[in-house]
C-alpha atoms as one frame of an Amber mdcrd trajectory, in Angstrom:
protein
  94.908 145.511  84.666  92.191 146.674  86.874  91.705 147.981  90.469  91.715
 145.487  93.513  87.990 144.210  94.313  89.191 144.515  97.895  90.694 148.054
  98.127  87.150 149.116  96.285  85.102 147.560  98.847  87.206 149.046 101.503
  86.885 152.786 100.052  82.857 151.884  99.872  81.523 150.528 102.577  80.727
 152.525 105.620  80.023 151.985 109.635  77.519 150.188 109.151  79.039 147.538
 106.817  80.099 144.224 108.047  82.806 143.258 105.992  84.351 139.964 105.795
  86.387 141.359 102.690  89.804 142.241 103.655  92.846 140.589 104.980  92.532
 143.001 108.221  94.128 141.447 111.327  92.472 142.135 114.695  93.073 145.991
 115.825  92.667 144.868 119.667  95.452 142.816 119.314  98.358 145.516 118.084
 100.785 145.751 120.626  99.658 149.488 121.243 102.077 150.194 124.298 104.929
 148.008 123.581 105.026 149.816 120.400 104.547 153.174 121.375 107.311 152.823
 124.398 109.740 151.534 120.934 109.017 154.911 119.101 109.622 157.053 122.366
 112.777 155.445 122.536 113.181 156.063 118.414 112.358 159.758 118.607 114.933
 160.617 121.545 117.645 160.640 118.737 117.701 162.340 116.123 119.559 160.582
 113.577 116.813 158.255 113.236 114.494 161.182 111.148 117.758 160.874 108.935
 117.405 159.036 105.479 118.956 155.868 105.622 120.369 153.380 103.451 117.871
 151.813 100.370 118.107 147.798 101.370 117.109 148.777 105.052 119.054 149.391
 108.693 121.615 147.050 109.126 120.018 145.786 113.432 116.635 145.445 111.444
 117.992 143.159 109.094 120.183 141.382 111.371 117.128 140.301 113.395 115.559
 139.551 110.481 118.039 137.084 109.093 118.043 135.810 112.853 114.309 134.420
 112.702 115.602 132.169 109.502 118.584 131.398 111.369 116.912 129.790 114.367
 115.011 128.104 111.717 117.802 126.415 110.441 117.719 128.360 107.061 121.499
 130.068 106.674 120.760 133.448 106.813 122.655 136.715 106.761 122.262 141.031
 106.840 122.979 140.390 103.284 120.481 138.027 102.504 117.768 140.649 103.275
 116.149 143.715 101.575 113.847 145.698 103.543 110.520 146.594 101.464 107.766
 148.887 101.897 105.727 145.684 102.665 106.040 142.972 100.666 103.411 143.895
  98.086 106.368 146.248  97.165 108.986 142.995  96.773 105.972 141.703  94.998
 106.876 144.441  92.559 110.661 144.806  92.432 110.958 141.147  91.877 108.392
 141.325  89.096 110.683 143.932  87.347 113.428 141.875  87.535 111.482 139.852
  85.813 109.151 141.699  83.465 108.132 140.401  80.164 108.692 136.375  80.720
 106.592 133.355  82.359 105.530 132.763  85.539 103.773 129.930  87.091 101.085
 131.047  89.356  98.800 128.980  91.549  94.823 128.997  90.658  93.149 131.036
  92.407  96.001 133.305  93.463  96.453 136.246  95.118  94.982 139.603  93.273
  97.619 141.843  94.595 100.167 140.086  92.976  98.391 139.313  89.705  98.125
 142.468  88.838 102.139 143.620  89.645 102.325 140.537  87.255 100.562 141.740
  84.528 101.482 145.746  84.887 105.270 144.214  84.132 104.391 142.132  81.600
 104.865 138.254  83.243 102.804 135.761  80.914 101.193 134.055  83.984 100.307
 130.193  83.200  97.736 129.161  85.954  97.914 125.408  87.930  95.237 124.344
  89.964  95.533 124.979  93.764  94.338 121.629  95.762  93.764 121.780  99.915
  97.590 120.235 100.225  99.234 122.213  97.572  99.367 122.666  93.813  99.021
 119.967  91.493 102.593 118.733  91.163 103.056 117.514  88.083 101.450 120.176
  86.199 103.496 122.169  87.938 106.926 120.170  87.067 105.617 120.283  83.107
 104.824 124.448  83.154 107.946 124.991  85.360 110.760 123.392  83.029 109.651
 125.814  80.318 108.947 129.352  82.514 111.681 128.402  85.462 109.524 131.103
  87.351 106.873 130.268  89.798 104.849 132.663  92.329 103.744 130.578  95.134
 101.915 130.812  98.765 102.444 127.168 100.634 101.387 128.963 103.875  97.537
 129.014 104.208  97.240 130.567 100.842  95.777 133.935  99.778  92.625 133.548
  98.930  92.000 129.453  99.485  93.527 129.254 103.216  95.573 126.049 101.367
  98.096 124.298 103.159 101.258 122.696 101.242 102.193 119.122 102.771 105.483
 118.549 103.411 105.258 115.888 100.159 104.657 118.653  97.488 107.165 120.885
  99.257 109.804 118.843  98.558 108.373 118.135  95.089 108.419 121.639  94.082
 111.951 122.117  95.183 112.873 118.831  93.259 111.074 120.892  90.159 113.168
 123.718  90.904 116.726 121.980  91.578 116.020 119.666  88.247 115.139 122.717
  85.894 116.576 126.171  87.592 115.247 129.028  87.670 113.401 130.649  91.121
 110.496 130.488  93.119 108.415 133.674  94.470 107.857 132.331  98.130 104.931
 134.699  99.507 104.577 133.949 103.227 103.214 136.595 105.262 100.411 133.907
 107.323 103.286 132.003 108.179 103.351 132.719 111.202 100.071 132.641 111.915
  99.854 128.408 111.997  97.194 126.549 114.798  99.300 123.141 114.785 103.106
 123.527 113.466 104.768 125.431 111.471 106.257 124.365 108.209 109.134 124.112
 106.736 109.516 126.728 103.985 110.305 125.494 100.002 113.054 127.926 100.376
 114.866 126.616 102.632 115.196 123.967 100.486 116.270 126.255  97.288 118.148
 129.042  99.148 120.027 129.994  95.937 116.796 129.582  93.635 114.269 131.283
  96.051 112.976 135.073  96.675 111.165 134.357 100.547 108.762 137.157 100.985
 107.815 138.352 104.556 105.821 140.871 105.936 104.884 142.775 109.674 102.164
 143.573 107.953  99.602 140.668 109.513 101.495 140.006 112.333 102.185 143.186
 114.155 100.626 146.149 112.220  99.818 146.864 108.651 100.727 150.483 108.867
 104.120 150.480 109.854 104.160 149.296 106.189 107.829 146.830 106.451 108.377
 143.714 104.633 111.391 142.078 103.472 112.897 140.030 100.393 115.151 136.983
 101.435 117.432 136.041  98.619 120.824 135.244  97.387 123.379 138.261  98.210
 123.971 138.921  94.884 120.353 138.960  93.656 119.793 141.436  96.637 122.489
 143.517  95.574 120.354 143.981  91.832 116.871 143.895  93.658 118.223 147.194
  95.927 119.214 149.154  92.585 115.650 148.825  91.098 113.795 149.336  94.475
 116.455 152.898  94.250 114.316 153.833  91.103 110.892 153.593  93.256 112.146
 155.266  96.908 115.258 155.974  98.471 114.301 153.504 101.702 110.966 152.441
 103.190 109.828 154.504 106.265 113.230 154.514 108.379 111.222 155.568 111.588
 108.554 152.474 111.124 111.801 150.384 110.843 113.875 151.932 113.830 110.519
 151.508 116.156 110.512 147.643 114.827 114.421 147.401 115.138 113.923 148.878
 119.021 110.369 146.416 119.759 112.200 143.341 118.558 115.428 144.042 121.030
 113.548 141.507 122.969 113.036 138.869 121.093 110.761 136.786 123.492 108.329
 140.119 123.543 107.262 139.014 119.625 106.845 135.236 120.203 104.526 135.972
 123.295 102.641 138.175 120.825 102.640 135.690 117.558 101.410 132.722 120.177
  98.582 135.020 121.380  97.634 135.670 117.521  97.738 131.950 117.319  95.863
 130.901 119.475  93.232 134.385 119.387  92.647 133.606 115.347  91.980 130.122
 116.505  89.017 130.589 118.663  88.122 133.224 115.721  87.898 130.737 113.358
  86.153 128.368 115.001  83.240 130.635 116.216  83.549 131.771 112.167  82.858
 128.376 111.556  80.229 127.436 113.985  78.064 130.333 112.611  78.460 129.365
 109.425  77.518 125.494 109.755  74.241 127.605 111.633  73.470 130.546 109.519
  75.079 129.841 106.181  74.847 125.245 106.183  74.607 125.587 102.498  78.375
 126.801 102.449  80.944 123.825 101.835  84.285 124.711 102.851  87.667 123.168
 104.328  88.211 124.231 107.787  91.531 125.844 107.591  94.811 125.219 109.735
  96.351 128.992 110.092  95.718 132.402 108.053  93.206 134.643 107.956  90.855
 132.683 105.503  88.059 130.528 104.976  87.334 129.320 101.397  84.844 127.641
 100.237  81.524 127.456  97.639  77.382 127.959  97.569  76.738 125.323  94.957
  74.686 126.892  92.066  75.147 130.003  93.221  76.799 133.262  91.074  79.066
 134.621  94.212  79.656 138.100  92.569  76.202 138.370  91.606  75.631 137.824
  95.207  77.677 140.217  97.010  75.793 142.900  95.306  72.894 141.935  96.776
  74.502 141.357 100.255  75.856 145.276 100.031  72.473 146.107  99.899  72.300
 144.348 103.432  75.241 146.320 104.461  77.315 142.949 104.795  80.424 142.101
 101.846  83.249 139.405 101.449  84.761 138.788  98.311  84.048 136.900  95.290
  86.534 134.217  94.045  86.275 135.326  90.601  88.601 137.935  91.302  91.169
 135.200  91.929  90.999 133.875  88.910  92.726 135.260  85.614  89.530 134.453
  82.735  87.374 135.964  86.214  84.435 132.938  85.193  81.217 132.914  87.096
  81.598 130.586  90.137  80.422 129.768  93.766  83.473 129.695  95.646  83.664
 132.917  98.263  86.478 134.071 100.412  85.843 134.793 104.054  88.030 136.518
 106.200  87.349 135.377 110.071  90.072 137.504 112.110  88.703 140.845 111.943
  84.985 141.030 112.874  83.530 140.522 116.461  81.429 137.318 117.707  78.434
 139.317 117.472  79.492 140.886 113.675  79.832 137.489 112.707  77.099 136.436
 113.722  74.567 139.092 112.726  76.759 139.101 108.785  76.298 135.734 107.775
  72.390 136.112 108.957  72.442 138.605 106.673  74.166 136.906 103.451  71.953
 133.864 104.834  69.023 136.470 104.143  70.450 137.965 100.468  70.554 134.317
  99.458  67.287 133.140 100.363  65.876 136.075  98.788  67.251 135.233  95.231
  70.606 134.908  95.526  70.524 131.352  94.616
């Protein structure tokens, strides 16, 4: 196992930097007041400095289990674990697991490759396509590891969206051989058309669904949340007691208090929606003018472009771009062998118009001068 690309970046760069690395949402849009009216509110009793109990407050998860609910996806307090975001369900699912196979999509998500390896999960890799993974590769690897790690919802790091075909083919997998799926879906929410119906929902019995506040209303307040069977919970809440006692019980009281009305966090996901949007699309127009050599799908939600400089070694190339004080993030580190490759992951909700603009001229200028 090795350190996150990312998180090294991030601890490198300075003001100066552009970076198109992380999966950073947009600091002007974190509802600064609404939240800080929720933790006056928190901090007039008390109690709520009090530890609390390990799978989370019971309100929190109640309002939780309520956005699967009006989904159409039976859902109860029980059904939900509170996590210290879900890179830390990431974990207490994987040591439920440890030492057997999982089927992960290729590329996949760093974060969770790692956790994968630290507890011992033989990972066999299936290609990722622009709709989804390759089904029946995935059907043939399934039936033997009956553990799968998945991300239908404009994947970390390809931006991939799963059609509503291979969504039911995976669950057919699933159903036909047993086992579970490892649902990941913290861009869910963040769709531009329609959002989808999870695999999950599907599965209920055979799923772990992984959220997170973490993109959608602010990465510190550090909350995510396991949805699984009740019984599976029940286990999942005695290992997360070996790592902490709860996650931050003020971080979820202020959520529990913000989320009283409801109607306040749909205004706020449909201006992410339709912000990230416009983001992308400027993202997009600068790169057809600054970067044209970059060939890339133009993605339907997330945080993510994806896409390759043909002929071109794209870790070889960020070095040189760091010398330009501009960095995004290789797609070797997606993959498990790490092989030389052109593909490069963007991340367009973060940066300004005019950072965008003035970054790519700058990789634009890196490649020109020998990156190719």
């Amino acid at each position: 196992m090795k350190r996150s690309f990312i998180r090294e970046i991030l601890e490198s760069i300075d003001s100066e930097t552009i970076s198109f690395a992380g999966g950073l949402p947009d600091e002007s849009l974190f509802p600064v007041q609404e939240l800080k009216k929720a933790s006056e509110k928190v901090f007039e009793n008390p109690k709520n400095l009090q530890y609390t109990i390990s799978n989370g407050i019971t309100p929190l998860r109640e309002k939780i289990a309520d956005f699967y609910n009006k989904e159409g996806f039976d859902t109860t307090a029980s059904n939900i674990l509170i996590t210290t975001g879900s890179q830390q369900g990431l974990y207490i699912i994987a040591k439920y697991f440890q030492n057997t196979q999982i089927v992960i999509e290729e590329p996949s998500y760093l974060g969770a490759v790692n956790i994968f390896k630290m507890n011992g999960l033989d990972m066999k890799p299936i290609v990722l396509d622009n709709d989804g993974i390759d089904t029946k590769k995935f059907d043939e690897a399934y039936k033997n590891a009956k553990l799968a790690y998945l991300i239908p919802d404009f994947q970390n790091p390809k931006g991939s969206l799963y059609s509503r075909e291979k969504r039911e083919e995976v669950a057919r997998s699933v159903s036909k051989h047993g086992g579970y799926i490892l649902e990941d879906a913290p861009y869910s929410e963040l769709y531009f058309e329609q959002k989808s119906k999870s695999i999950s929902s599907q599965i209920p019995d055979n799923s772990f669904h992984l959220g997170s506040f973490s993109k959608t209303l602010a990465p510190s307040l550090r909350i995510g949340w396991i949805r699984a069977n009740e019984d599976i919970i029940r286990q999942l809440t005695m290992i997360k007691e070996t790592i902490d006692l709860h996650s931050c019980g003020i971080a979820q009281h202020i959520l529990d208090n913000y989320l009283q009305e409801s109607s306040r966090y749909e205004n706020h996901l449909k201006c992410l929606r339709d912000t990230y949007k416009a983001k992308m699309e400027i993202f997009i127009k600068a790169l057809n003018n600054h970067l044209p050599d970059f060939d890339f799908e133009i993605p339907k939600g997330g945080m993510f472009i994806f896409g390759s400089l043909k002929g071109v070694d794209s870790f070889d190339l960020v070095q040189k771009c760091m010398k330009e004080k501009v960095v995004y993030v290789p797609a070797n580190q997606f993959y498990l062998d790490e092989r030389v490759n052109d593909e490069i992951r963007f991340n367009f909700t973060y940066t300004a118009e005019n950072e965008v603009q003035e970054g790519l001229k700058r990789i634009n200028r890196a490649y020109l001068q020998g990156g190719r």
